[in-house]
C-alpha positions as a printed NumPy array, in Angstrom:
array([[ 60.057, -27.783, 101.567],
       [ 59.716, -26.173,  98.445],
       [ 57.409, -28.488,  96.971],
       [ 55.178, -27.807, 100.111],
       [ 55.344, -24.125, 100.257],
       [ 54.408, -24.16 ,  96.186],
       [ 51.602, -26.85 ,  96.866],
       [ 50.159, -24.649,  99.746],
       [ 50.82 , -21.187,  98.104],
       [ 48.911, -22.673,  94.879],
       [ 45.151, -24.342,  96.623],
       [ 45.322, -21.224,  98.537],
       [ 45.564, -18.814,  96.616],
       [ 42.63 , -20.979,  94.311],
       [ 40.524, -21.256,  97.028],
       [ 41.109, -17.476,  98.116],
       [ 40.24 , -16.299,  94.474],
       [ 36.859, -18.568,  94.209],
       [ 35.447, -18.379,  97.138],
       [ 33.46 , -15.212,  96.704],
       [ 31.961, -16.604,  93.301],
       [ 31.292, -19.612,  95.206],
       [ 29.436, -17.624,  97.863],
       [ 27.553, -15.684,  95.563],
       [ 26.477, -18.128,  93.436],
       [ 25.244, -20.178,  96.328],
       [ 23.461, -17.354,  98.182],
       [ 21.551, -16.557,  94.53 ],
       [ 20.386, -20.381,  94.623],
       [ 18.985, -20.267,  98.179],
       [ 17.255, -17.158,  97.235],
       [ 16.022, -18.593,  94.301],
       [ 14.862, -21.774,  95.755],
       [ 12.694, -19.651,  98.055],
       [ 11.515, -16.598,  97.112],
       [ 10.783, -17.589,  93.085],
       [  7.762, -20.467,  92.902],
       [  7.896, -22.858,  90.094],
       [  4.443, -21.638,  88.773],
       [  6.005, -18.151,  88.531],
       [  8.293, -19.583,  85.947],
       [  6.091, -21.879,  84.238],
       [  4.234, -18.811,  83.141],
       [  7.206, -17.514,  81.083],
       [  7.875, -21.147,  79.401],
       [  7.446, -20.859,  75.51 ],
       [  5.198, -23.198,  73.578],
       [  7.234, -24.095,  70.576],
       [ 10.318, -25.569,  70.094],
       [ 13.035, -23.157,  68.786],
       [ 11.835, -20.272,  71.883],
       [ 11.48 , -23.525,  74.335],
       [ 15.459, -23.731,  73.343],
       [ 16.698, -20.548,  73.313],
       [ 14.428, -19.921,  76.562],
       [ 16.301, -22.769,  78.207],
       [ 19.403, -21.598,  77.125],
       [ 19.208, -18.374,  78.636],
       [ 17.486, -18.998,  81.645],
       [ 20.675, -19.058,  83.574],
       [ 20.772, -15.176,  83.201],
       [ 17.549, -14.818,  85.073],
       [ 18.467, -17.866,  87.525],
       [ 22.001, -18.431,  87.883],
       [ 22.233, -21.911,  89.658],
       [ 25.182, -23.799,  89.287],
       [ 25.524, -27.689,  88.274],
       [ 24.926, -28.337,  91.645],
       [ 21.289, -27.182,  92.5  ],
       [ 20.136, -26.728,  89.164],
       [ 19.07 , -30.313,  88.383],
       [ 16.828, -30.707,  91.404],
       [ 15.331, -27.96 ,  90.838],
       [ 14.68 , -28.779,  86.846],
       [ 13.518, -31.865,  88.097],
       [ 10.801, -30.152,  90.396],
       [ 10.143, -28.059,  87.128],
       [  9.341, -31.233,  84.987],
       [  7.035, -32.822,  87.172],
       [  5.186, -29.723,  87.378],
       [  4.455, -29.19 ,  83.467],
       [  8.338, -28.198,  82.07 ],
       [  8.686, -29.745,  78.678],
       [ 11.444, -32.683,  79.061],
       [ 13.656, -31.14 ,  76.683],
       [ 13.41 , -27.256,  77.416],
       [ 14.686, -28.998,  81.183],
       [ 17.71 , -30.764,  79.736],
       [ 18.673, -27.374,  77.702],
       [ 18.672, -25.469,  81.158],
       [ 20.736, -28.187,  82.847],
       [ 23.426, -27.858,  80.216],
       [ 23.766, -24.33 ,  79.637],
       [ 22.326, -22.755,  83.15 ],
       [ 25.496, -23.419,  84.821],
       [ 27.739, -21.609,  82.256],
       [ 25.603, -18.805,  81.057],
       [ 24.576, -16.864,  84.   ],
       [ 26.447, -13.15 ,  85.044],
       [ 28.074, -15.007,  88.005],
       [ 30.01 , -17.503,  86.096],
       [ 30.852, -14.831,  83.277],
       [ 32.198, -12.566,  86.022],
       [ 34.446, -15.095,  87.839],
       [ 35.636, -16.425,  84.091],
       [ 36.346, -12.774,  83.458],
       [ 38.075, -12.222,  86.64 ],
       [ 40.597, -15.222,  85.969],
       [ 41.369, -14.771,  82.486],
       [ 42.057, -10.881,  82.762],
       [ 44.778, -11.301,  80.261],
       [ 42.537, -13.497,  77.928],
       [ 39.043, -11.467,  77.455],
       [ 37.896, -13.359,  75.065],
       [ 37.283, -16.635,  76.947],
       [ 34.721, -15.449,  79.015],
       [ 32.915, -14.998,  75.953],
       [ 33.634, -18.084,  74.049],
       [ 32.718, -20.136,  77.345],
       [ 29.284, -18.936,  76.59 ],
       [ 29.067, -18.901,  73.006],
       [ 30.441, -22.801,  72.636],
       [ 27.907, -23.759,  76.091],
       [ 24.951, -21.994,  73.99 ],
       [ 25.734, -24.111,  70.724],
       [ 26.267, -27.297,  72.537],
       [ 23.206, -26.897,  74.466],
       [ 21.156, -26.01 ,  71.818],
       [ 22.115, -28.963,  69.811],
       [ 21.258, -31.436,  72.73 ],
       [ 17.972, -29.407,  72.907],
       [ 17.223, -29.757,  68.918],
       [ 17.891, -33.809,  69.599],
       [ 15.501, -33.599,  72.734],
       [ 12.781, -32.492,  71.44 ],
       [ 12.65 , -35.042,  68.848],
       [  9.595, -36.804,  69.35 ],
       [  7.275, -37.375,  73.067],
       [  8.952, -35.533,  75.494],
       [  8.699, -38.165,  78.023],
       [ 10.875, -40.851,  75.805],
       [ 13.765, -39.295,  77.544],
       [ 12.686, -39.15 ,  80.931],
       [ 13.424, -42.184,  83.63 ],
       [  9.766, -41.88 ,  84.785],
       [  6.9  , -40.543,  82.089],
       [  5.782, -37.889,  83.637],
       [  1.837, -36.978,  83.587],
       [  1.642, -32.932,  83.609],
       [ -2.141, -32.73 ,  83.972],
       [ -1.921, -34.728,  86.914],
       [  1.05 , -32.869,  88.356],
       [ -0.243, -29.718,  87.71 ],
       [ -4.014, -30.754,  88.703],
       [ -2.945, -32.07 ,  92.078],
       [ -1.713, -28.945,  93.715],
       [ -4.637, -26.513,  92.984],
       [ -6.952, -29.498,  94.443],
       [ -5.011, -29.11 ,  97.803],
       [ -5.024, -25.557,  97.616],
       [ -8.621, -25.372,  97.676],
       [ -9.076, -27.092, 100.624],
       [ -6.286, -26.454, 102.531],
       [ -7.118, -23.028, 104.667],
       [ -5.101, -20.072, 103.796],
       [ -2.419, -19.352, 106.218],
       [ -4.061, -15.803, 107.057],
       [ -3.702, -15.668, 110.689],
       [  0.764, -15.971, 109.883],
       [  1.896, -12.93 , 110.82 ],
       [  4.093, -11.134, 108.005],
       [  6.873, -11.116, 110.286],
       [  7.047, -14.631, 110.974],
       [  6.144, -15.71 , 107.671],
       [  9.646, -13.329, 106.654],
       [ 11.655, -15.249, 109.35 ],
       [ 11.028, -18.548, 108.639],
       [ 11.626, -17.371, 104.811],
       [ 15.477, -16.463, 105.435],
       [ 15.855, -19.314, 107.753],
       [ 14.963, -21.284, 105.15 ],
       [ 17.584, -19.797, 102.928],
       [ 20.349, -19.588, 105.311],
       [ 19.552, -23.61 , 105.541],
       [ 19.35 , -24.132, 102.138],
       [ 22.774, -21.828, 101.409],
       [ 24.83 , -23.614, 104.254],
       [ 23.844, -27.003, 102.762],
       [ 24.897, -26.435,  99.313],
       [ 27.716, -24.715, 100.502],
       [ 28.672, -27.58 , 102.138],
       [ 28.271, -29.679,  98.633],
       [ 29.853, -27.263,  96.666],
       [ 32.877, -26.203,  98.958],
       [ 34.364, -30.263,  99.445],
       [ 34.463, -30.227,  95.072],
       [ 36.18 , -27.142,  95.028],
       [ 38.915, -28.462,  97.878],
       [ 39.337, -31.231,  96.235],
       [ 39.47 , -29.708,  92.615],
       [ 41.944, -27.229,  94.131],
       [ 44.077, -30.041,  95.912],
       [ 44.228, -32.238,  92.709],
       [ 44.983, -29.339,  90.085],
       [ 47.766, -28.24 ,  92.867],
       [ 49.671, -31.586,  92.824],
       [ 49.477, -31.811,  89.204],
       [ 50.997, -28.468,  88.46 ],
       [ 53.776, -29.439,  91.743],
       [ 54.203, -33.209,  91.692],
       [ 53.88 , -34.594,  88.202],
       [ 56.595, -34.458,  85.808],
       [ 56.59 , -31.037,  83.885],
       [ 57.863, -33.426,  80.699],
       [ 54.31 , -35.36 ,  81.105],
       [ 52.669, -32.574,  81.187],
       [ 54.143, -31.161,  78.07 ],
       [ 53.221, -34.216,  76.486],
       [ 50.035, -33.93 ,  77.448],
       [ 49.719, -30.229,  76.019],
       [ 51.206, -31.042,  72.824],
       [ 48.698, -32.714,  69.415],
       [ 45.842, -31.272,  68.106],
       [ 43.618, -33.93 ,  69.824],
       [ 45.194, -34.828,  73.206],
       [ 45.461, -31.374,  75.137],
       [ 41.525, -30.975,  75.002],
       [ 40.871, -34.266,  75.651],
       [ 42.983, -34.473,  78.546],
       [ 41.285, -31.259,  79.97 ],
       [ 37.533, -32.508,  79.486],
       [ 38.775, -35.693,  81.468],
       [ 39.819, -34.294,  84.057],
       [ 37.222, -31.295,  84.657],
       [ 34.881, -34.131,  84.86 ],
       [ 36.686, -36.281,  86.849],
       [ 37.449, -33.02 ,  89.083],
       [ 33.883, -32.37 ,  89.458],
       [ 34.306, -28.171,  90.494],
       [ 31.671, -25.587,  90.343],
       [ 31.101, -23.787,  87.666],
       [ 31.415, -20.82 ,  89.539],
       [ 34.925, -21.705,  90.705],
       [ 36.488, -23.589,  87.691],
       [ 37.683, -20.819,  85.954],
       [ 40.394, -20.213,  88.738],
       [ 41.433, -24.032,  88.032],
       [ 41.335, -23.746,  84.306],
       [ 43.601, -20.359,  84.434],
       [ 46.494, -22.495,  86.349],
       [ 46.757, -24.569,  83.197],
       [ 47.789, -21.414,  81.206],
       [ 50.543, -20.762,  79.152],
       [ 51.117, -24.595,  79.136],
       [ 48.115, -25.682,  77.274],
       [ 46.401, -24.15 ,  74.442],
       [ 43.211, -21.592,  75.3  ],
       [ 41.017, -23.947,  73.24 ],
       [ 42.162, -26.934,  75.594],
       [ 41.401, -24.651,  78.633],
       [ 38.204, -23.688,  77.131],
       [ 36.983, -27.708,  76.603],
       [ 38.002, -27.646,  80.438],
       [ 35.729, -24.911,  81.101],
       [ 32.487, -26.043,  79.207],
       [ 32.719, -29.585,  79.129],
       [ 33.456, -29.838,  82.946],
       [ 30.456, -27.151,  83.904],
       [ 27.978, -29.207,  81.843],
       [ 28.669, -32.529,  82.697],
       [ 31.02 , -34.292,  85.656],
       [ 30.6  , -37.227,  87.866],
       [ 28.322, -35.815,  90.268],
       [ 25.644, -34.185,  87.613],
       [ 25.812, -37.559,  86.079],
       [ 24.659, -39.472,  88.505],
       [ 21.96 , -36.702,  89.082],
       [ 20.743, -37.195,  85.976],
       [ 20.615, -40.763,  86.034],
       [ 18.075, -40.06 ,  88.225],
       [ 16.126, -38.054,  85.862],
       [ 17.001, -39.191,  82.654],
       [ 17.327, -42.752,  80.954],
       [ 20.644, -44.489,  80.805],
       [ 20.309, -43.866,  76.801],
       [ 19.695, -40.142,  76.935],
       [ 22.594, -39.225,  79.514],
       [ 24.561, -41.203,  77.327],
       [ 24.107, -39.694,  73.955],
       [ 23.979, -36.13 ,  76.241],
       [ 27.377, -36.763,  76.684],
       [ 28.791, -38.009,  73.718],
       [ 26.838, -34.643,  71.978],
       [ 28.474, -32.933,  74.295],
       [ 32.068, -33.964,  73.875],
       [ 32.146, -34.125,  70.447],
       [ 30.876, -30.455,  70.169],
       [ 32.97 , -29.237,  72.893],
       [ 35.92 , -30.763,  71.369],
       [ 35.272, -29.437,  67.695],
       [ 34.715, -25.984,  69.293],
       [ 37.737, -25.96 ,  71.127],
       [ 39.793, -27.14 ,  68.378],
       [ 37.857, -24.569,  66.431],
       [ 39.043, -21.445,  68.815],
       [ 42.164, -22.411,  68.889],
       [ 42.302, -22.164,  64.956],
       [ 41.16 , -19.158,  64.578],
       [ 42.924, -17.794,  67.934],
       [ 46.655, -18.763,  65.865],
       [ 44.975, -16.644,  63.162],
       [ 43.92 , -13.383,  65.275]])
């Protein structure tokens, strides 16, 4: 009975803390995904390389998407004249540096500030990297299908120009079937988002209630193995990056902050889900070196921060 009472106690009181970042962060993405055209953004997309990566590195403040909706809409962004590589930057750090994540990071690690902080600092270094390895080269190399902008971006203003404009919509109608759309949009991902986060929840629960506190420990203890372990299993866990935070703080005092921290980046930029959706953007060979990038700065970082943390 007490096992039960702590497992319940503990996915509640996960679920109860992330589910208004969850919300949020969803509702953002549906209005996003309506109200903001891709053109409208293609208009702000830098010609050269070093702005095209620090552009896609911040874009998350201006759009904060999670992992879940971001790559769709990246791959909408491509097709319609996004360089390749300023795409892949946004996919990797627009889930982790956006003001919704940053608030719910802040809001479970009230006694650690600095985390919040170093989430985004270690996202914007591994992203940039993958970007600076990206770019190497034709853009379309690391795309599944080559992509020809011209013709992607010629196609559409043909249409327009003979399609009749939709002047006789009334404003009011035109509004409805606006938030409709987002209310549809919102529920869906909701929907996707909401069965990770159960299950992330459910999983971190019985491993902090169930398994042996002694294999744990062992887990927690090396310089190597405690951050290792925690990139496994956010990606294996597969939970919003506006959620994960909650899950990562239930892992504290027991492991390191730098362990906690490769939980919270590694996790947000990659997991089973956003790999197969970039499968279908990506070649095999570019997901692949994406992720070994990413794990072997993620796990230098977080090694890193927990260095200088024993210092501070």
């Amino acid at each position: 009975m007490s096992f039960l009472s702590d497992f319940r106690t503990m996915v509640l009181g996960i679920l109860l803390e992330s589910f208004p970042f969850i919300l949020l962060g969803v509702v953002i993405s549906a209005l996003l995904q309506t109200f903001i055209s891709d053109q409208t953004l293609q208009r702000w997309i830098p010609k050269k390389t070093i702005p095209g990566i620090l552009f896609g590195c911040l874009l998350g403040i201006i759009f904060p998407l999670c992992e879940c909706g971001i790559i769709p809409v990246v791959h909408r962004l491509i097709r319609k004249g996004m360089p390749p590589y300023i795409g892949l930057v946004f996919m990797m750090a627009g889930p982790i540096i956006n003001p919704v994540v940053f608030t719910s990071t802040f809001v479970a690690f009230r006694a650690q500030p600095e985390m919040p902080v170093a989430r985004m600092v270690l996202a914007f270094i591994a992203a940039a990297l993958i970007g600076l390895w990206a770019a190497r080269g034709d853009g379309n190399s690391i795309l599944r299908t080559p992509v020809n902008n011209t013709h992607e971006q010629a196609a559409p203003n043909k249409k327009s120009l003979k399609r009749p404009l939709p002047t006789k919509t009334p404003k009011t109608a035109a509004w409805k079937s606006k938030w409709h759309e987002t209310l549809e949009h919102a529920a869906i991902e909701m929907f996707d988002v909401g069965k990770f986060l159960v299950l992330g929840a459910t999983v971190t629960a019985l491993l902090q209630t169930v398994v042996s506190k002694k294999w744990l420990l062992a887990l927690s203890d090396g310089d190597f193995t405690p951050h290792l372990f925690m990139m496994g299993l956010s990606y294996v866990l597969s939970i919003c990056s506006t959620a994960d935070a909650f899950v990562g703080a239930t892992f504290i005092p027991g492991f390191s902050l730098g362990s906690v921290l490769a939980f919270l980046v590694f996790g947000a930029m990659l997991d089973i889900k956003s790999t197969l959706m970039l499968l279908k953007v990506f070649r095999v060979k570019t997901v692949v070196t994406v992720m070994i990038l990413s794990a072997v700065v993620v796990l230098l970082g977080s090694i890193a921060f927990d260095r200088l943390y024993s210092y501070l």
